[in-house]
C-alpha positions as CSV (number, residue, x, y, z in Angstrom):
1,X,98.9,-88.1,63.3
2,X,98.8,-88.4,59.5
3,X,100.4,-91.9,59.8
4,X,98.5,-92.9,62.5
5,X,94.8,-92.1,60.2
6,X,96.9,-93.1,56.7
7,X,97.2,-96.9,58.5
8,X,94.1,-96.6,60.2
9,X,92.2,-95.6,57.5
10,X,94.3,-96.8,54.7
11,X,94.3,-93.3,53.7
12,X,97.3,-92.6,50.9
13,X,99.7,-89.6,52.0
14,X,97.5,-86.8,50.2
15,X,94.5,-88.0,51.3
16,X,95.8,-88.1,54.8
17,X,97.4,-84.2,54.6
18,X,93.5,-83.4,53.4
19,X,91.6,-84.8,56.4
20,X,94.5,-83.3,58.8
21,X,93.5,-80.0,57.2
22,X,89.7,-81.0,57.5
23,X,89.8,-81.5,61.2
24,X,92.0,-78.5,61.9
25,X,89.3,-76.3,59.8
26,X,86.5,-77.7,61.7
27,X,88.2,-77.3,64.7
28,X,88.6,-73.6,64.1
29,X,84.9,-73.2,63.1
30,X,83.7,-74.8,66.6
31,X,85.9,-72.6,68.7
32,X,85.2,-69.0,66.9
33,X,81.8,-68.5,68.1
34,X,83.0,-68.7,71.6
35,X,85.8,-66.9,71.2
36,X,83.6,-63.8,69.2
37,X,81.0,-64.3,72.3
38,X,83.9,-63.8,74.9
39,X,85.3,-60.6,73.1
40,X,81.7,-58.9,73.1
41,X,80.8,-59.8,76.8
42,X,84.3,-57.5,77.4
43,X,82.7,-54.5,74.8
44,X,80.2,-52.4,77.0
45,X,77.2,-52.9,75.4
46,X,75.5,-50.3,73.2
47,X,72.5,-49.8,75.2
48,X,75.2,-48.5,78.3
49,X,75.5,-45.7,75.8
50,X,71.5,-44.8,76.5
51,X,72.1,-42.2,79.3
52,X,74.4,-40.5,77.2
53,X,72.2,-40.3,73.9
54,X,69.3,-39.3,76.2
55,X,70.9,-36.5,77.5
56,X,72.0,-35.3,73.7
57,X,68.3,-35.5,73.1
58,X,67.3,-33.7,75.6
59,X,70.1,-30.8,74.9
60,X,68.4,-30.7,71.4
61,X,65.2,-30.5,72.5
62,X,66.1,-27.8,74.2
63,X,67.7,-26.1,71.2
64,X,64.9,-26.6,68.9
65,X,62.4,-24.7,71.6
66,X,64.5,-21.9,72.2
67,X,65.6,-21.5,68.5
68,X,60.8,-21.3,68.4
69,X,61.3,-18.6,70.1
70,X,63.4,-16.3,68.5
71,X,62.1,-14.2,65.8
72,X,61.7,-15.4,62.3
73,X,63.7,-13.2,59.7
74,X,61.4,-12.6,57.4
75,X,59.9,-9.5,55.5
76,X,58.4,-8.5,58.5
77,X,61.4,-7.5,60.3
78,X,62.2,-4.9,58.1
79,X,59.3,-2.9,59.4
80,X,60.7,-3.6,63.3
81,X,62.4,-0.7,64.0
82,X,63.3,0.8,67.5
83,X,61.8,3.0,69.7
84,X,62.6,6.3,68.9
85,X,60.8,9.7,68.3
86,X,57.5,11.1,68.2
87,X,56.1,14.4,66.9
88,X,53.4,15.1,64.1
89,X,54.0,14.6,60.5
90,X,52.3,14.1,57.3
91,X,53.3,11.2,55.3
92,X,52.5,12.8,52.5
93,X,55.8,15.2,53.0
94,X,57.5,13.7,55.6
95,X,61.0,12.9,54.8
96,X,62.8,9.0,54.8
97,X,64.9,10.3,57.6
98,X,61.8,11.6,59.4
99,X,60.3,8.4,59.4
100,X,62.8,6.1,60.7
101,X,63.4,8.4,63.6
102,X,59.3,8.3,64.4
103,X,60.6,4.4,64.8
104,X,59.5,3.3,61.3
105,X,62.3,0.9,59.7
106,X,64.7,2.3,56.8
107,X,62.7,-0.6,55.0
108,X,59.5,0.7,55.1
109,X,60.5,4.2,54.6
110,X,61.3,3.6,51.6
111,X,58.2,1.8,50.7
112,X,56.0,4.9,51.6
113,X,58.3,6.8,49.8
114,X,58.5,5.2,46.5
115,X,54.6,5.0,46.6
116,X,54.9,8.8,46.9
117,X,56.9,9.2,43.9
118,X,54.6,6.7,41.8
119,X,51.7,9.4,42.4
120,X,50.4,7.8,45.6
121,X,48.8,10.1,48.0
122,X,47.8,9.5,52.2
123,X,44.4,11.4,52.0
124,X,42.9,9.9,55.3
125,X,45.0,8.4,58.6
126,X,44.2,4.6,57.8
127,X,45.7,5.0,54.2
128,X,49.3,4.4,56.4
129,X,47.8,0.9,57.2
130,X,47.5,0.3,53.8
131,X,51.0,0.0,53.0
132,X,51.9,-3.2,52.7
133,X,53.4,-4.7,56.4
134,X,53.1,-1.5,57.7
135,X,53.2,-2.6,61.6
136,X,49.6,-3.0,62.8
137,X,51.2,-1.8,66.8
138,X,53.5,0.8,65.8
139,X,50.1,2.5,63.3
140,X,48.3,2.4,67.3
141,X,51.8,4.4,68.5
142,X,51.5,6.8,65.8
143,X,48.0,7.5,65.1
144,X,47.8,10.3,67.3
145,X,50.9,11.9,65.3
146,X,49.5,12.0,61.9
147,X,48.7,15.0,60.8
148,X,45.7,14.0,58.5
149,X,42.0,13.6,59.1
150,X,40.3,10.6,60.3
151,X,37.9,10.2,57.5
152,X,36.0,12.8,54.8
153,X,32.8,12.6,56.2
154,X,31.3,15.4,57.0
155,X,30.4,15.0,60.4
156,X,34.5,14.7,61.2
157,X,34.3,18.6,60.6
158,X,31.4,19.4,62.9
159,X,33.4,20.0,66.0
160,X,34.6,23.0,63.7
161,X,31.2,24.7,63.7
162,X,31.6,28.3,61.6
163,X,34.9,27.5,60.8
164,X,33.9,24.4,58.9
165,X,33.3,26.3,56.2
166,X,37.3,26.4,55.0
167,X,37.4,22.4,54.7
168,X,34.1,22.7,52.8
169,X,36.0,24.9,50.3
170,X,38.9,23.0,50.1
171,X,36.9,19.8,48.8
172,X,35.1,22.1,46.9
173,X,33.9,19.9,44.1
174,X,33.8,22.4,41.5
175,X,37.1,23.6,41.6
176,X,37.8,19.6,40.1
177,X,34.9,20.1,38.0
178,X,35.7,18.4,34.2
179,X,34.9,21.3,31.7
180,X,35.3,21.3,28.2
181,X,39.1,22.8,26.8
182,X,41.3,23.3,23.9
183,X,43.3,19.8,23.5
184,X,46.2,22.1,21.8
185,X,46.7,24.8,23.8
186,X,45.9,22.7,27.4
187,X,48.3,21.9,30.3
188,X,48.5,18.8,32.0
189,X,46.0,20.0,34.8
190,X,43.3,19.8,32.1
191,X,43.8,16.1,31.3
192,X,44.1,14.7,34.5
193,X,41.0,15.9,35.8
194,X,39.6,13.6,33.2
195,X,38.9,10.2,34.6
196,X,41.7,7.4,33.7
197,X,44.3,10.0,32.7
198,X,47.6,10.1,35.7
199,X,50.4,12.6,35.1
200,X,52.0,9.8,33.3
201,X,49.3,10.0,30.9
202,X,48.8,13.5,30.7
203,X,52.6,13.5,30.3
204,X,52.4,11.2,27.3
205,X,49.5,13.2,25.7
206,X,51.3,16.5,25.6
207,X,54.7,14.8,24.3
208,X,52.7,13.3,21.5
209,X,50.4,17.1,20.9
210,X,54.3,18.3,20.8
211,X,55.7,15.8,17.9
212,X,52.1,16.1,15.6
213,X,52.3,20.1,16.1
214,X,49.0,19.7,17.0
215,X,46.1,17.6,17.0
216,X,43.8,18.4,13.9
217,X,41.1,15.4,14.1
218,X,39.5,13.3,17.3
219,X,40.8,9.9,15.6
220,X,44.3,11.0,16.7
221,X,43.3,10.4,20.0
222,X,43.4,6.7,19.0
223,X,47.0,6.9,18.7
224,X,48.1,8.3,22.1
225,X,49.9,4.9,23.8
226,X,48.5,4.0,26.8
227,X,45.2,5.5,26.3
228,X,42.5,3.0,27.5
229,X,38.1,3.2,26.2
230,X,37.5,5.2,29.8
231,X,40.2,7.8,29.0
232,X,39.5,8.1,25.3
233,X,35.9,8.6,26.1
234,X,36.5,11.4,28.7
235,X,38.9,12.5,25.4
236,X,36.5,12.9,22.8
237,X,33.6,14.5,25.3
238,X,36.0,16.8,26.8
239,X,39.0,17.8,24.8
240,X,38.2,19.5,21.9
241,X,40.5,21.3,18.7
242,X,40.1,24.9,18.8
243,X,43.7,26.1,17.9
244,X,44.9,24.8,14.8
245,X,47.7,22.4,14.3
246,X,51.6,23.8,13.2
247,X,52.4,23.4,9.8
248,X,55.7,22.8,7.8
249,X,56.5,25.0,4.9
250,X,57.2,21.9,2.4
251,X,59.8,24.7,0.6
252,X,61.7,26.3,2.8
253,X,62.3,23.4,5.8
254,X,64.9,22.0,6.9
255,X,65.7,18.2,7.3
256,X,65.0,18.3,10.9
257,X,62.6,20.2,10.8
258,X,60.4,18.2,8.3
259,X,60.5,15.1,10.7
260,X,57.0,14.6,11.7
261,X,55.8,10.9,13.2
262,X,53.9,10.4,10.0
263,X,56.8,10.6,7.8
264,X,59.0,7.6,7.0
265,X,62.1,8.1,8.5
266,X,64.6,8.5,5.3
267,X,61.4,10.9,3.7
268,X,62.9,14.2,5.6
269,X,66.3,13.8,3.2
270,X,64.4,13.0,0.2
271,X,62.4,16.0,0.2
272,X,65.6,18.1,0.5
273,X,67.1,16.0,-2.2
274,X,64.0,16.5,-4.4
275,X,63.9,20.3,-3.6
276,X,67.4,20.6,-5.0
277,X,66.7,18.7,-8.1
278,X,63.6,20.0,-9.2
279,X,62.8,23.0,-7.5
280,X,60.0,24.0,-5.5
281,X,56.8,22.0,-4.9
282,X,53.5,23.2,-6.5
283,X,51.0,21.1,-5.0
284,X,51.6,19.2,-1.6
285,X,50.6,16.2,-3.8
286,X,53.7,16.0,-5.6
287,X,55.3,14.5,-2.9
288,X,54.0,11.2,-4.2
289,X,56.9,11.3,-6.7
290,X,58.7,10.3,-3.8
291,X,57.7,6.7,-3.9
292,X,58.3,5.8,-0.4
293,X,55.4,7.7,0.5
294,X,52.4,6.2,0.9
295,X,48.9,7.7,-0.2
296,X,47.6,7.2,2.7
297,X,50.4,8.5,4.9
298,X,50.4,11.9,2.6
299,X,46.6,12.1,3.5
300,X,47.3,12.0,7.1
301,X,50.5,14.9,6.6
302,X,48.5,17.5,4.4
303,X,46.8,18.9,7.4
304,X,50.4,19.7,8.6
305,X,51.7,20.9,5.2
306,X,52.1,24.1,3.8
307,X,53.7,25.6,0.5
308,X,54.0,29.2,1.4
């Protein structure tokens, strides 16, 4: 064939191997196609496949509307709890245990009971409701069990006729009346009956009364942490210094015993140290040889200072 198109065409011998290789190239690209054609029409074609994928959609629809109906794990399935006991209880005292067995969940027992300890008190049956995700059906269930009243109005109590009497002295208003008392000598009752003071803060009052030996102006009222303008209000109207504060012998204390919160903390040794050097102080004011001492911190510590 190359000799045949090399005389033909007077083609020399390379240009004769080029068109050979030409025609076989072309040759190749005419027949591909139908050869690529033939091998798909023997693939089954994609959309055969459609029966199946229909039924893979279906089985996921199916899925996706049963997986709908199960229930969501979220914060409110910790209050699901089964069904369980019932018998009258107060949630005021009722134990964790108690609780879960009246069908409330270990969850939410613990809730109740941690706002118990925090000071929080169940006064009427609807406070339970108040508790956050507290189970609106299960409160229905229960309501009948809860050994608290309904509300504190007073027409609650009239079903008790003469015997109504005994609730009317139990919120006897008096008996939380605020009255005036001695801020140094006064429990923690006292101050909590004052409006913005908890136990917390009655707490806090009485540790600070403890470290000052005494309060021995109003002002130092101002320095109780915590204290906000309604409770250092009910403070200075209510709580008044009667007994006088402690005092420290400036002569004969000891190191620890000198500590006092308006002291600087290395001032306890120094006053030992200065004892032992010089003797015995004569006048509370010459502690300002002690030069870490401010004059207006010794102002503040002569009410609590005593030579004798």
């Amino acid at each position: 064939m190359r000799k045949w198109i090399r005389d033909y065409f007077g083609f020399s011998q390379k240009e004769a191997n080029g068109t050979v290789v030409l025609l076989i190239i072309m040759l190749l690209m005419a027949f591909i196609p139908l050869l690529i054609r033939d091998l798909w029409k023997e693939q089954k074609p994609f959309y055969s496949q459609e029966p199946a994928l229909d039924e893979v959609l279906a089985q996921l629809k199916t899925t996706e509307k049963e997986r709908k109906q199960w229930p969501k794990h979220n914060d409110s399935d910790k209050n699901i709890a089964t069904a369980s006991q019932r018998f009258h209880f107060n949630p005021n005292t009722v134990s964790v245990d108690s609780l879960q067995m009246l069908g409330i969940s270990k969850y939410m027992a613990k809730r109740i009971d941690n706002y118990r300890h925090k000071g929080g008190k169940f006064r009427v049956k609807k406070d339970l409701k108040k508790m956050y995700g507290f189970p609106e059906e299960l409160y229905t269930q229960l309501y009948g069990y809860i050994a608290l009243p309904d509300s504190f109005e007073r027409k609650q109590y009239a079903r008790f006729g003469r015997d109504s009497s005994r609730f009317k002295r139990n919120f006897d208003k008096n008996k939380f009346a605020v009255v005036a008392f001695d801020v140094n000598t006064a429990d923690s009752t006292a101050f909590i009956r004052l409006k913005g003071i908890g136990e917390r803060t009655a707490q806090r009052i009485l540790r600070y009364r403890e470290k000052l030996g005494g309060f021995v102006s109003k002002d130092q009222y101002r320095e109780i942490y915590g204290l906000d303008s309604l409770a250092l209000a009910q403070m200075l109207e209510y709580a008044h210094i009667q007994t006088p504060a402690h005092k420290i012998k400036l002569n004969t204390a000891t190191e620890q015993e000198l500590k006092h919160p308006y002291m600087p903390y290395k001032l306890p040794k120094l006053i030992v140290n200065y004892r032992e050097q010089h003797g015995a102080f004569t006048k509370i004011e010459d502690l300002q040889q002690i030069k870490i001492l401010k004059s207006t911190d010794l102002e503040k510590l002569k009410p609590y200072l005593s030579l004798d």
